[in-house]
N, C-alpha and C positions, 0 to 999 in steps of 0.2 A: 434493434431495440434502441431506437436513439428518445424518442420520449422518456421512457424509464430506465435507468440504467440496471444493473445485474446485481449491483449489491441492495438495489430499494426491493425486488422482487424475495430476494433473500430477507430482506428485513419484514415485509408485508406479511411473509408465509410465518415469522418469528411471534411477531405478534397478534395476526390471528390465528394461529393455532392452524390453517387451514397447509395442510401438506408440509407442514413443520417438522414429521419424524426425524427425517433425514440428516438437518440441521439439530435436530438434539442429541441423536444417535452419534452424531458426527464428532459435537462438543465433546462429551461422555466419553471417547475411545482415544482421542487425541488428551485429554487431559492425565488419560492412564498413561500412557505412551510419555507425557511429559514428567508425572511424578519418575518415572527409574532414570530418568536426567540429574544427575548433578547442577542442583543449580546454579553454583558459582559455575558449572561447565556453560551453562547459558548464558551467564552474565557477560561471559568472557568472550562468547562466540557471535553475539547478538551487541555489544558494545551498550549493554545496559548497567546499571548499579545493584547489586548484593547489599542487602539492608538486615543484618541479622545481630550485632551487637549492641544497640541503640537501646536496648532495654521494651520495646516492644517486639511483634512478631515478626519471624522472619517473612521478607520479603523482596522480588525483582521487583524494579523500577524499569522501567519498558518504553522510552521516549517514541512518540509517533506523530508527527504532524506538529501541529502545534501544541501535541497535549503529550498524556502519557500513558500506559497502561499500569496496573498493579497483578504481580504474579503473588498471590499471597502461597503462603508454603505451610500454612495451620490454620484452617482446615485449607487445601488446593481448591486453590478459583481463583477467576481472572475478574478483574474490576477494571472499569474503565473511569481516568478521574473527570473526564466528562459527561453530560448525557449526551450529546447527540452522538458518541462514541458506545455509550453501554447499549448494546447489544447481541444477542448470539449469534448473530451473523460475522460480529465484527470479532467477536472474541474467538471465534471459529479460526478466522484468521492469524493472530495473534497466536495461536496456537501452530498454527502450519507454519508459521516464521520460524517460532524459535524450535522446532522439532528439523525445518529443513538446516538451519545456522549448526545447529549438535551435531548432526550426521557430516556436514560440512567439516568440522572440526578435521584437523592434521592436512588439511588440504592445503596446495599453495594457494587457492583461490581466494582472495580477498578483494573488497573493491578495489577495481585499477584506475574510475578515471577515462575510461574507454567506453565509449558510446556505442553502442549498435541500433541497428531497429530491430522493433522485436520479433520478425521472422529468424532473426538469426541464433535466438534463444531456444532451448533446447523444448520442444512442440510447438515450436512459437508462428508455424505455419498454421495457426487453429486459432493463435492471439489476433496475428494478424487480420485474418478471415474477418475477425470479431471487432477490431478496430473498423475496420474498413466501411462494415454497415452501420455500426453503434455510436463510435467517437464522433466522427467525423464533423457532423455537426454542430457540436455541444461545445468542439475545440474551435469551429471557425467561430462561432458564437464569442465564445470568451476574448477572441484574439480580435475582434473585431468590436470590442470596447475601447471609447474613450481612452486613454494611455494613463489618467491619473487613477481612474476607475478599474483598468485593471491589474496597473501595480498596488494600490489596495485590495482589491479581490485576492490576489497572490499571494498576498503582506497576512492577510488573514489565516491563511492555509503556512504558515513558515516559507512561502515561496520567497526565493532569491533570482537576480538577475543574471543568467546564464549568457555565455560570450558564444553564440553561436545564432546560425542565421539572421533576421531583422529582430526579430525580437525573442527571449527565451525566458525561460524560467528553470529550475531545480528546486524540488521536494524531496524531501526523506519521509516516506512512509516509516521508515525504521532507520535507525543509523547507518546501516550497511543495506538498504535497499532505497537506492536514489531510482527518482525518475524525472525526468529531462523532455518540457515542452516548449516545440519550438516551431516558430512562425517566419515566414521569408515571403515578403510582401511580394504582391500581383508588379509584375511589372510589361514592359510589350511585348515579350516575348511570352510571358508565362503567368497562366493565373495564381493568385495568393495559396500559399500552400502550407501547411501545417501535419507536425510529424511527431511523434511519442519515440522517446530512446529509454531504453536503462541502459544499467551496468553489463559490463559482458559477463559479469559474475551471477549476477540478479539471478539466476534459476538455480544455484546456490543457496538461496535463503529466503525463497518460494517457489512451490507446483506454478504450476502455467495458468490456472484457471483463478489462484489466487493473484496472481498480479493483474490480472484481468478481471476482476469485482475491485481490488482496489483503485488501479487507476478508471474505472468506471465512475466509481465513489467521488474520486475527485474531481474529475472535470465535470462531471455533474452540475456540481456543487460550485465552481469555479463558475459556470455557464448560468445557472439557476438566478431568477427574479429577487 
């Protein structure tokens, strides 16, 4: 699927209604599953902010990208303070973070800092699969812009310059869920090659198929006209 990525297909089916159960059913069960959470237990596990004495309603604050999310706690719903972040597909998401982060909770695992690829991720021989036919293009695409063009493109998305192969990048989809794109130019021995890492933690504080429509999402997006 390198034309469309996995989270536009999820968003297509959101707003035409057309095989959409799945994705509402999905919201709806994960949002119940979110209220018996403690939410300072969230805040705390997901490195977001608790908003409840400020004289308006309680609320998580939910840093993502370059934006944020809103976890409201009266009445429970997720808002996104963007639009091209609001929605169900994305709040779907957002949901499977901060449910994988709780369950996470008492674990030594936290980000370390340590890169893997993502077969080494717990079902991450299914991500890979999916990288392999999907990204791959979208990321030669991106990396193969002009250098002011796509440290701007990057700059857009909170991308930072990562110390690793010829050229790199880090995102935080979420506080605690980095992902790390990196490029190592063609040389005579070897053509231009480009690789996706997270954290070793990362299946930690999302399913497999979730980091997989996110980083879909983004290089997309990163690659896109």
């Amino acid at each position: 699927m390198s034309a469309v990525d996995e989270y536009s297909v999820w968003l297509e089916r959101s707003v035409t209604g057309v095989n959409d159960e799945g994705i509402r059913f999905q919201y709806d069960e994960l949002l119940k599953r979110v209220k018996r959470v403690d939410p300072l237990t969230i805040a705390e596990t997901t490195d977001s902010e608790y908003r409840g004495g400020d004289g308006g309603a309680p609320r998580v604050i939910i840093p993502f990208l370059q934006s944020w999310f809103v976890l409201d706690l009266l009445p429970y719903r997720v808002r996104a303070e963007h639009q091209v972040f609001d929605t169900l597909p994305m709040k779907v998401l957002v949901l499977q973070h901060l449910l994988a982060a709780a369950e996470n909770e008492g674990t030594a695992v936290r980000v370390m800092n340590n890169w893997i690829d993502c077969r080494s991720l717990q079902h991450g021989a299914v991500l890979g699969a999916h990288f392999a036919k999907a990204t791959t293009e979208n990321l030669a695409k991106f990396f193969d812009m002009e250098p002011d063009r796509r440290v701007s493109r990057a700059m857009r998305w909170a991308g930072k310059p990562f110390e690793m192969g010829d050229t790199g990048f880090v995102f935080r989809f979420f506080p605690r869920l980095p992902v790390a794109l990196i490029n190592w130019q063609a040389d005579d021995e070897f053509p231009s090659y480009s690789k996706v890492l997270f954290d070793v933690s990362a299946s930690n504080y999302m399913p497999t198929h979730g980091l997989t429509a996110l980083t879909d999402f983004l290089i997309h997006r990163l690659a896109e006209d």
